[in-house]
LUMLUMMAR-248952 format. One record per residue (C-alpha): residue in three letters; x, y, z. Coordinates in steps of 0.02 Angstrom, whole numbers, plus 32768, in hexadecimal, padded with zeros to 4 digits. Layout:
ALAXYZ
...
***
This chain:
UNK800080008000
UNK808C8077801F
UNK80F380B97F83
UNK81B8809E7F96
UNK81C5814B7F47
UNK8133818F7FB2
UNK81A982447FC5
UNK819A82477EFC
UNK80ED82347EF5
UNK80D482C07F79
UNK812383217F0C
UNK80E682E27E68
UNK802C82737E96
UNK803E82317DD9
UNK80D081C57E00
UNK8075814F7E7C
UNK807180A37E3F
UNK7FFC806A7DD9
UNK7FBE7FD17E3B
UNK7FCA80417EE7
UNK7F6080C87E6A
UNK7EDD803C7E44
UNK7EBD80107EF7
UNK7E9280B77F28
UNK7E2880D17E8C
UNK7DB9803A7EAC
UNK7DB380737F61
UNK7D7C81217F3D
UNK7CF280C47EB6
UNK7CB880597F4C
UNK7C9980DB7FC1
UNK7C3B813B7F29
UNK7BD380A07F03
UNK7B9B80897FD4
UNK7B8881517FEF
UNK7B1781507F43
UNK7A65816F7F93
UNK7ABB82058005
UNK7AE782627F51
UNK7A6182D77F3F
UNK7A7E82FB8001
UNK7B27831E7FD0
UNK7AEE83947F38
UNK7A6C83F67FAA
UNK7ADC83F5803C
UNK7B7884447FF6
UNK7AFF84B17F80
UNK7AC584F6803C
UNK7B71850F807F
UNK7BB4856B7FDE
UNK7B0D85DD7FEA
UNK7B66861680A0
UNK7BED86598046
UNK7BF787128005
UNK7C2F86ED7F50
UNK7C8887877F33
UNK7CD487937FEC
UNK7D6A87F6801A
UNK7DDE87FD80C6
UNK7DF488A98128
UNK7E7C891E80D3
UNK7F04890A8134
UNK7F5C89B78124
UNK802889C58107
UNK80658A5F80DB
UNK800A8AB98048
UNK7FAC8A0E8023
UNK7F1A899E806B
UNK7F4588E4802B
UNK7EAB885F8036
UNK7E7587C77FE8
UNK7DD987BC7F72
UNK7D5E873E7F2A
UNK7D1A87577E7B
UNK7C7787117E76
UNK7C8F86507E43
UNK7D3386367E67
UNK7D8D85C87ED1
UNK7E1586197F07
UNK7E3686D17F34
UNK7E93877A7ECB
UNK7F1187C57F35
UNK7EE788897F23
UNK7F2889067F69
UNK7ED889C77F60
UNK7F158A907F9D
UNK7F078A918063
UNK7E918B398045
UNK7E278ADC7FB2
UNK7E428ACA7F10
UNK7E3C8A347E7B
UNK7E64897C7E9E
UNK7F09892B7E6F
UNK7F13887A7E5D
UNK7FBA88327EA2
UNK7F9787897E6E
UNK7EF6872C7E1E
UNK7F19867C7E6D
UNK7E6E86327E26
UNK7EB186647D84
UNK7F5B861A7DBC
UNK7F15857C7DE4
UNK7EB8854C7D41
UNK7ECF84CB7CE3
UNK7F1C84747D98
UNK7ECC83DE7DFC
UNK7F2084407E9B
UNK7F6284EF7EB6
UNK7F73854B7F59
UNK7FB285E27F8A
UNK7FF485D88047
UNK8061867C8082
UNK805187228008
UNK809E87B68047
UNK80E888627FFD
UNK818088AC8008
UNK81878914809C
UNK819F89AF8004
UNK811E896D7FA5
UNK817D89577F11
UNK817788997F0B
UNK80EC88027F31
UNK813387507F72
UNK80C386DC7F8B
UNK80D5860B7F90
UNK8080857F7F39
UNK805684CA7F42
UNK802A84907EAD
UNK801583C87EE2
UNK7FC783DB7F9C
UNK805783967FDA
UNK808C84378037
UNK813084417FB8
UNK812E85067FA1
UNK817985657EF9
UNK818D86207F3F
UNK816986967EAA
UNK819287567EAE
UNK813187C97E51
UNK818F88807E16
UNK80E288E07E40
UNK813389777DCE
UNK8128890E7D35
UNK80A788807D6C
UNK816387F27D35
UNK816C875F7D8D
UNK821A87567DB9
UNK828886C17D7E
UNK82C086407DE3
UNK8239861C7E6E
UNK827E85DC7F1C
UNK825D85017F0B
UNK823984A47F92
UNK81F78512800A
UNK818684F6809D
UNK81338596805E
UNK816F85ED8102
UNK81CA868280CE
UNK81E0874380FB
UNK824087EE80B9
UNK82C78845810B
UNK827288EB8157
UNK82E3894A80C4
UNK828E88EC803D
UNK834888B18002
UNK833588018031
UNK82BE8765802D
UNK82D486D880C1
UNK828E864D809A
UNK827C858B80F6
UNK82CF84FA8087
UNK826984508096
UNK82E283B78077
UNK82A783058014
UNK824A82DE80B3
UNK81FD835F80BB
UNK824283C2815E
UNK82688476815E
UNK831C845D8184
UNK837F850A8141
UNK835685B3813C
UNK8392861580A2
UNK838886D58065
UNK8398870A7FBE
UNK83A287BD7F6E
UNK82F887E57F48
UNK82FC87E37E99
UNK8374875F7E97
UNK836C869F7E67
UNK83B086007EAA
UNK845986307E6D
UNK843D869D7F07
UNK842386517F88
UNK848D86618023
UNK847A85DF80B7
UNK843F8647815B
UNK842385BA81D3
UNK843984F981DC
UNK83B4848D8257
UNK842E83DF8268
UNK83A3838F82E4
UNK832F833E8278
UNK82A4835F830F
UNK82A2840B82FB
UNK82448465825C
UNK82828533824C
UNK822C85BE8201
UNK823E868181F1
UNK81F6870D8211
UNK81EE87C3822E
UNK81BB882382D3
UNK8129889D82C6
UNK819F891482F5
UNK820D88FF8260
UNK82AD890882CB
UNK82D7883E82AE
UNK82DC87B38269
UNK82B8871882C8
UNK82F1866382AA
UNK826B85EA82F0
UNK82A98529831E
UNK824984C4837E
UNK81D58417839C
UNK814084018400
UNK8199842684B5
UNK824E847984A2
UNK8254850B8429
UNK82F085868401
UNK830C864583A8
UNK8394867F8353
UNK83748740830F
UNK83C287C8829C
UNK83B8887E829C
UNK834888D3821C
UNK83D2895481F9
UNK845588B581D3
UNK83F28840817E
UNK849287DE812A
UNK84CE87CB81DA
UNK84FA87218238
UNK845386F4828A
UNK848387088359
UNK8445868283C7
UNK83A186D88446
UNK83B0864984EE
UNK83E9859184B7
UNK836984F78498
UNK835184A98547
UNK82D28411852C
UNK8220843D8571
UNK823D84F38565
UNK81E4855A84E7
UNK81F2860684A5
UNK81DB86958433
UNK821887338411
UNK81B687D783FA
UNK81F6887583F6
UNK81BE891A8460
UNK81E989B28499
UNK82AC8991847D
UNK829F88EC84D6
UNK827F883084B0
UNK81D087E484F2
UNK81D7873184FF
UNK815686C884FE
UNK8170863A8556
UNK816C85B585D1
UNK8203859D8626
UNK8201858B86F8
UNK817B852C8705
UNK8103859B86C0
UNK808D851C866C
UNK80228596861E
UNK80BA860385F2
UNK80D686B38608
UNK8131875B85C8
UNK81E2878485FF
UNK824E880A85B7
UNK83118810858C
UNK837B888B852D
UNK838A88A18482
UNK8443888A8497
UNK842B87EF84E9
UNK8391877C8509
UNK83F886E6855D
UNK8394868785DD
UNK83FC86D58675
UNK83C387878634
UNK82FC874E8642
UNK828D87C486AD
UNK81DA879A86DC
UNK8164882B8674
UNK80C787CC8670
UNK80DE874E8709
UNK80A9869D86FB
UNK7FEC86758738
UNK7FA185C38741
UNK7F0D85B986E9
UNK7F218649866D
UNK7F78860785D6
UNK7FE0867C8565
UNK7FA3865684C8
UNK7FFC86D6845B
UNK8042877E8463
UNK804A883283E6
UNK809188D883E6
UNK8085897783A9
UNK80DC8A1883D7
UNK80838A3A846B
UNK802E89A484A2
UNK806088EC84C4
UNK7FC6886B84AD
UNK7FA987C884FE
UNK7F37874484C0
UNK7F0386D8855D
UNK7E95864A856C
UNK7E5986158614
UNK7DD5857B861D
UNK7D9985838563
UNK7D7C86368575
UNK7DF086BB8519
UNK7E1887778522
UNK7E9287F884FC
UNK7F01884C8574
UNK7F4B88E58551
UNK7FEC894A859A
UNK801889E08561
UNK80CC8A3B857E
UNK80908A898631
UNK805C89D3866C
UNK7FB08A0A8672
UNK7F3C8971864D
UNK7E81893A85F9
UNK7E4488A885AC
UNK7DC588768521
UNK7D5987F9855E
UNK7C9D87BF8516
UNK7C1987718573
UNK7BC186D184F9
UNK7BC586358549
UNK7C4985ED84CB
UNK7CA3866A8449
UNK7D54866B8403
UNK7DAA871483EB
UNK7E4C870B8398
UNK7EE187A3835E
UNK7EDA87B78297
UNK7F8188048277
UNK7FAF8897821E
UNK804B88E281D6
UNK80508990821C
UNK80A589A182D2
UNK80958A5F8303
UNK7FE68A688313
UNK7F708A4183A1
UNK7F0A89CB8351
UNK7EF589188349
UNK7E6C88AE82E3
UNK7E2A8814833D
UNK7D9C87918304
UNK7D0487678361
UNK7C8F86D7834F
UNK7C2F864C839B
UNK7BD885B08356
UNK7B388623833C
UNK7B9086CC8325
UNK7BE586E0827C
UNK7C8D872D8279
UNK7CA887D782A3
UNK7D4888448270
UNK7D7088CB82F2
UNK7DF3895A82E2
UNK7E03898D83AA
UNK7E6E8A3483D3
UNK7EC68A27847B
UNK7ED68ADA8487
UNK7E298AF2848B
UNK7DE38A5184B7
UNK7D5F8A47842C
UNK7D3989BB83AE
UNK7D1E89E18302
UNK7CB7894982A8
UNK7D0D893681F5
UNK7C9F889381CE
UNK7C32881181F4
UNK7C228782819F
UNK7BAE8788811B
UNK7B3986DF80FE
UNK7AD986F08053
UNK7A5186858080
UNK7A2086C48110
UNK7A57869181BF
UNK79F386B9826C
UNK7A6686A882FF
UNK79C086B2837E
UNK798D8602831E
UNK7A2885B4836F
UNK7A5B85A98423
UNK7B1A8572845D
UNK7B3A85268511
UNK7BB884FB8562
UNK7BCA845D85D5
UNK7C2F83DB862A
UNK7C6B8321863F
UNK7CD182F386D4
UNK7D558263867B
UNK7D8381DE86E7
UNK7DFF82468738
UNK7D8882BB875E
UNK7DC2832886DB
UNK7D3E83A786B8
UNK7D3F83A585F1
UNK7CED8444858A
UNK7C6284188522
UNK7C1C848C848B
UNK7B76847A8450
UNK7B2784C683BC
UNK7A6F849C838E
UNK79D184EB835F
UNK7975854C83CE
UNK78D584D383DF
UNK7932843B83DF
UNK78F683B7845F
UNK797C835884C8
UNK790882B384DC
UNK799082548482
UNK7956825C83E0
UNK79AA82D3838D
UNK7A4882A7832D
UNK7AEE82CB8373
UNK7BA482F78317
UNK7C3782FD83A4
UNK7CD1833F835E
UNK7D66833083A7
UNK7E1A83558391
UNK7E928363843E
UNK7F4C837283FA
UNK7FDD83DE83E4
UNK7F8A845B846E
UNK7F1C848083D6
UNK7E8F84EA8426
UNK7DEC84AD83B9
UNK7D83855C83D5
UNK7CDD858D83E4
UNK7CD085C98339
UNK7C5D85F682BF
UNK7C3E856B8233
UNK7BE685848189
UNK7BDC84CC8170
UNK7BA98493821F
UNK7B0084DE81E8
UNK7ACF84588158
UNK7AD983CF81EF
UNK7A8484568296
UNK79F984918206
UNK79C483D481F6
UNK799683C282A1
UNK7A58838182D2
UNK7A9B83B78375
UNK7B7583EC8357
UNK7BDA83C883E7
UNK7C9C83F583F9
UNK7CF8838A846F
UNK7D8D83FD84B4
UNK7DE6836284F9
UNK7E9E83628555
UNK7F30836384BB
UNK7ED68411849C
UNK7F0D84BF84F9
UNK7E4084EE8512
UNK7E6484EE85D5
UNK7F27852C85C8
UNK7FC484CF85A3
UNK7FB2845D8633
UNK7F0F842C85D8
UNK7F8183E5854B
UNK800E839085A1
UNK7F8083218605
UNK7F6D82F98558
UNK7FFE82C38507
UNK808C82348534
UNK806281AD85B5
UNK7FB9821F85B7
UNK7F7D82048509
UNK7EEF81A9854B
UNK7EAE823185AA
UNK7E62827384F6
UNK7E0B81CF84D2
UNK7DB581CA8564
UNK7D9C8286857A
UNK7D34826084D0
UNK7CE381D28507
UNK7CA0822D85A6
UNK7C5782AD854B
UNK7BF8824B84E0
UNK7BB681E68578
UNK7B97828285C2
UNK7B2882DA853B
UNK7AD0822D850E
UNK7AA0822785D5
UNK7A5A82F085D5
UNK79FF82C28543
UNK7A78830184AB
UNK7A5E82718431
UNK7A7981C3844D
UNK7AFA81358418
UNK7A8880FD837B
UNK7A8181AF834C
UNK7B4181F78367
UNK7BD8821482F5
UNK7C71821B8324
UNK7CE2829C82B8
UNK7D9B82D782BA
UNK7E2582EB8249
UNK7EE282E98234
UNK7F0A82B782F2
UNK7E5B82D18310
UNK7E558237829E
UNK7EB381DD8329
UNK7E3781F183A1
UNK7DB381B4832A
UNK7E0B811C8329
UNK7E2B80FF83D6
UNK7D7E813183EF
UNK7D5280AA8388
UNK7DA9803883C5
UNK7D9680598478
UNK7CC0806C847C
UNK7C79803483C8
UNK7BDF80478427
UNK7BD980F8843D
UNK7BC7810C837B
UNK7B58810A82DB
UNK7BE48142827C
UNK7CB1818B827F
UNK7CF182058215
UNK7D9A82038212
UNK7DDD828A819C
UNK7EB1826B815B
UNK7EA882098204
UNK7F5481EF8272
UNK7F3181468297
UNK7FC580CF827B
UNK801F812182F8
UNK80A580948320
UNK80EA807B8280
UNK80EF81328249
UNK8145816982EA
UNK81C580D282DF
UNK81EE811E820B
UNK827481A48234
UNK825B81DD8175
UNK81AD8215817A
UNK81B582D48193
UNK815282F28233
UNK81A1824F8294
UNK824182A282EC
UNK81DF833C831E
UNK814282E08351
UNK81AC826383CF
UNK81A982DE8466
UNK80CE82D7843C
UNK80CA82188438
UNK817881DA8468
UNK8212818C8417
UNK81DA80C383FC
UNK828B80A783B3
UNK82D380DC8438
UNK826D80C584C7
UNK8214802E84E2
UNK81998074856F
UNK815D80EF84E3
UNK815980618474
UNK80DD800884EC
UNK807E80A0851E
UNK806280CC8461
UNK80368008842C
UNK7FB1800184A9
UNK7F4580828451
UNK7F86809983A3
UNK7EE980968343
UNK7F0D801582C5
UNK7F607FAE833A
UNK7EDE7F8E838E
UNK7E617F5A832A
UNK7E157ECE8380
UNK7D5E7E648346
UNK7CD57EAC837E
UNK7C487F138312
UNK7C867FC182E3
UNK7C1B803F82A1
UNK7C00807781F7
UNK7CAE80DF81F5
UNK7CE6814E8152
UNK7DA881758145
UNK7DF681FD80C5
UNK7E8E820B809B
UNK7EFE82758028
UNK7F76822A7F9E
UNK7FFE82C07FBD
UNK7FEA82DB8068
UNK808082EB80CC
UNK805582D9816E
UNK7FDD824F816F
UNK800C81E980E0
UNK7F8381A88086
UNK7FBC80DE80B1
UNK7F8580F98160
UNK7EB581018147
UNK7ED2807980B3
UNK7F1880068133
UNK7EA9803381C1
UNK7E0E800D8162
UNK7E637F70810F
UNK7E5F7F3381BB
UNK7DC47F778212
UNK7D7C7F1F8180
UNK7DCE7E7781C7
UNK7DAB7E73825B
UNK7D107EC8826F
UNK7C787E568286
UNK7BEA7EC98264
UNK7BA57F0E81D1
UNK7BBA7FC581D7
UNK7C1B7FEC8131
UNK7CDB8028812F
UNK7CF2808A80AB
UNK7D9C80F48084
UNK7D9681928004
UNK7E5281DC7FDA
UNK7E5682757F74
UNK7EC082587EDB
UNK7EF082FF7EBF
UNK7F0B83577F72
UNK7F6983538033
UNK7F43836280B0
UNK7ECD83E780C5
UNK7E6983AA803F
UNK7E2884007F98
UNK7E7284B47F82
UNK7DEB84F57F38
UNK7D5785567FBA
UNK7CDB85057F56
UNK7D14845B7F37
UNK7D6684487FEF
UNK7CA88459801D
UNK7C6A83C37FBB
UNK7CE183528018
UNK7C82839780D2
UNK7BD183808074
UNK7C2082BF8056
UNK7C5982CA810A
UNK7BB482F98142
UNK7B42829080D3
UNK7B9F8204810C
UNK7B71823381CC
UNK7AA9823B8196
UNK7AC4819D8148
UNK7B12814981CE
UNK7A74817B8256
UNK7A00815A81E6
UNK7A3E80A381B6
UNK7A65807C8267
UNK7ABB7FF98238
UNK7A1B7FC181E4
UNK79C57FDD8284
UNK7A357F7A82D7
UNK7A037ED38269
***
């Protein structure tokens, strides 16, 4: 099932072997041929979800200078122009057209596009195979030339030198780990290229970036637990990167610049749920470390901004999250909303002397809001909301927020989306999604597509399980390791929970996650089958054992301090058999379980949900259908286009109607 030249076919999906080719082909006809009846539910559902979305949408103007740069739709297309327009008004100028760029071209994405910081140039990176191999292209905006010689074999992270002279970029080696950092003059080619920085541990991936204050460039290495910074002054750009504090393993960190000082995020001294310290520009060693922001339990750092005047924490303390804001004097105020469940998150911006940020608000029944907030005069400015063609009514919803207690006696956050008049006898239908890795927070967001499943009665319930940052850092490390199981069973206590308060029942719940999220699904499956009409496990992480024991897959060296080492430690090796979804596949009747997969993906290669539903197929000894779809012509994040990424949810979904309603055939 695997491809000896898998890292060729990442890079080009028409070399895969033809019998590995035919395989998936006859897979992807099977599932076609079961899901058949569920078609036109497809059709109407995905016909729903692209009637939520403003055809001819555009982002905020970010202003820079004497431009605004945004993003924006024409009506039909799948992908977005890159425009940019006179900050004080004036006509539209399209950067780049990347719908037009990607006709004629089963995949095209555009990941990172930014301008030169004096606006004379326009870099931005593409995958053309969806196997996250970035060409970076730059664009002379004077004569509307692309320039010769792109930068190959990219991760698509890249950034310009404050003085516009230079382009750093982030080298990705045959297995596909960003390895080197590079610069490059920036109109130059590879010719050009001049080796900045070297990453020799094959656990740590680097990438580059510019403070908001312009005065640096910082070197980011890291894995999930130990992280280092290596930075170069603005005004020396061709200088030797100089090393911030050295890597010291559990300790991570990150630089941001203020007010001629350093701010480091970060949690070193114990401080779980990290903190802000400040060092000198001259040197931010460990030993020179001061407290700014000091460390409390329970509030969880979860990023930081500056501008001239102000520094800005993002801080998340059980589920809930807000803005706290310093200015120069120390004075302090926050940003904080009052909805049961909500996520509020920073949106960037490029200019640093002014005292404004832009944030995002949302919740499952409040569509997204864009808000430019002054600190000088503490007033919001609404720039957006998000605009739903077809009409949307956020009284006809209601959100709540509960609780399981784990067998710990964890208490485990529960969001719940459903309509307004919905009974909780039991009988409505019930989707649990779940995800709990990485310290990924899953938020209370906002969710165009949610609606085709909450509209038909369905009740959507998010799962914020440990292996997630949703109660703090802490949160995640009872997650991860010799905790891993702690997310299984967080899951499975929530969906006992909301079955006994009346949220759905067994015969009527799906199970959904993807990526590691598709882990869980498979432990969930494994570990309560019962629980289940259906699984949904979307590019799911679920041969766990044998991809963390393949040192030349690219996430395995800096995923061992998530899971552990099983080469080189045999209690991880034990720890991570014991659960490892396919490995533990035993007989007994599994529900009806669909499994995607990507045929370039490069983090979950698309062998893993071939094999797993090979053998759930074995051993399973009922007669819920296991069916397996892989997407010939995409990663992992599926198809790049807005439009035809939704028809692979509507499948998603129509698959989780199907499920309930065959039960499995009423349970024969």
């Amino acid at each position: 099932m695997k491809d000896e030249n898998w890292q060729k076919v990442l890079r080009d999906p028409g070399l895969i072997k033809a019998d590995v080719k035919a395989h998936l082909t006859e897979e992807n006809a099977y599932t076609k041929a079961i899901l058949a009846p569920t078609e036109s539910l497809q059709k109407q559902m995905f016909e729903e979800m692209k009637g939520r979305i403003k055809q001819d949408d555009a982002s905020v103007p970010a202003p820079d200078g004497p431009w605004a740069y945004y993003t924006h739709y024409q009506t039909g297309a799948q992908h977005p122009r890159h425009c940019r327009r006179p900050r004080d008004g004036g006509p539209e100028v399209v950067l780049i057209d990347a719908d037009a760029l990607a006709k004629g071209q089963a995949y095209f994405l555009v990941g990172a596009a930014e301008h030169s910081p004096d606006h004379e140039l326009y870099a931005y990176a593409a995958d053309e195979q969806g196997s996250e191999v970035f060409l970076i292209y730059v664009k002379d905006l004077a004569t509307g030339e692309i320039l010769p010689g792109p930068v190959e074999s990219s991760t698509g992270d890249f950034c310009w030198s404050p003085d516009s002279r230079w382009l750093f970029w982030t080298h990705r080696d045959e297995n596909g780990r960003p390895d080197k950092i590079y610069r490059r003059p920036a109109r130059g080619g590879a010719g050009d290229d001049v080796l900045v920085y070297e990453e020799t541990d094959e656990a740590f991936f680097l990438s580059v970036h510019a403070t908001q204050s312009r005065a640096f460039l910082v070197i980011g290495a890291g894995n999930h637990e130990t992280s280092e910074a290596w930075f170069i002054p603005a005004g020396e750009p061709t200088a030797a990167p100089k090393l911030a504090a050295a890597r010291d393993p559990g300790v991570q960190y990150s630089l941001e610049h203020w007010n001629g000082r350093f701010m480091i995020r970060t949690n070193a001294d114990g401080a779980i749920d990290f903190k802000i310290v400040e060092a000198p520009e001259s040197d931010p060693s460990r030993a020179g470390w001061k407290d700014w922001a000091p460390y409390t339990p329970g509030r969880y750092v979860v990023a930081a901004a500056a501008r001239r005047d102000y520094f800005i924490q993002l801080v998340r303390e059980n589920a809930a999250n807000r803005l706290l804001i310093t200015a120069l004097n120390g004075t302090e105020h926050e940003i904080a909303f009052d909805e049961e469940a909500f996520a509020l998150s920073l949106s960037g911006g490029f200019e640093f002397d002014p005292p404004v940020i832009r944030f995002i608000y949302e919740s499952p029944t409040t569509p997204k809001q864009w808000l430019d907030y002054d600190m000088d005069r503490r007033e919001r400015v609404l720039r957006k909301t998000q605009e739903i063609p077809s009409g949307h009514d956020p009284a006809a919803y209601v959100t709540r927020r509960m609780f399981a207690t784990a067998p710990d006696g964890a208490e485990v956050p529960i969001t719940l989306v459903m309509k307004r008049d919905a009974t909780l006898d039991g009988a409505a239908p019930l989707l649990l999604y779940g995800y709990g890795s990485y310290g990924i927070s899953i938020d209370a967001s906002f969710s165009i597509r949610n609606l085709s499943l909450v509209d038909r009665g369905w009740i959507w319930a998010t799962a914020h399980v440990r292996g997630g940052s949703e109660k703090g850092w802490g949160w995640f490390l009872d997650g991860r390791k010799d905790k891993k199981t702690n997310t299984f069973t967080d899951f499975i206590a929530c969906a006992e929970r909301l079955h006994a308060n009346g949220y759905g029942a067994p015969e009527r719940t799906v199970a959904y996650g993807g990526s590691a999220g598709g882990m869980l699904m498979g432990a969930a499956a494994n570990m309560r089958p019962d629980l289940w009409a259906g699984i949904i496990g979307a590019v799911p992480f679920v041969d766990v054992l044998n991809t963390m024991s393949d040192a030349s897959l690219p996430l395995t060296p800096p995923e061992w301090p998530e899971w552990g080492n099983p080469l080189e430690d045999e209690a991880a090796y034990d720890l991570i058999a014991a659960y490892s979804p396919y490995d533990n596949i035993t007989a007994q009747p599994y529900p009806a379980i669909l499994a995607t997969g990507g045929l370039s993906d490069p983090r979950v290669t698309y062998w893993e949900p071939e094999k797993w539903v090979a053998k759930l197929r074995e051993y399973t000894t009922g007669s819920a259908p296991i069916l397996l779809k892989i997407n010939m012509e995409a990663g992992h994040g599926g198809a790049s286009g807005r439009f035809d990424f939704l028809k692979e949810i509507a499948l998603d979904y129509a698959f989780a109607i199907w499920a309930v309603e065959k039960g499995w055939e009423k349970q024969a």
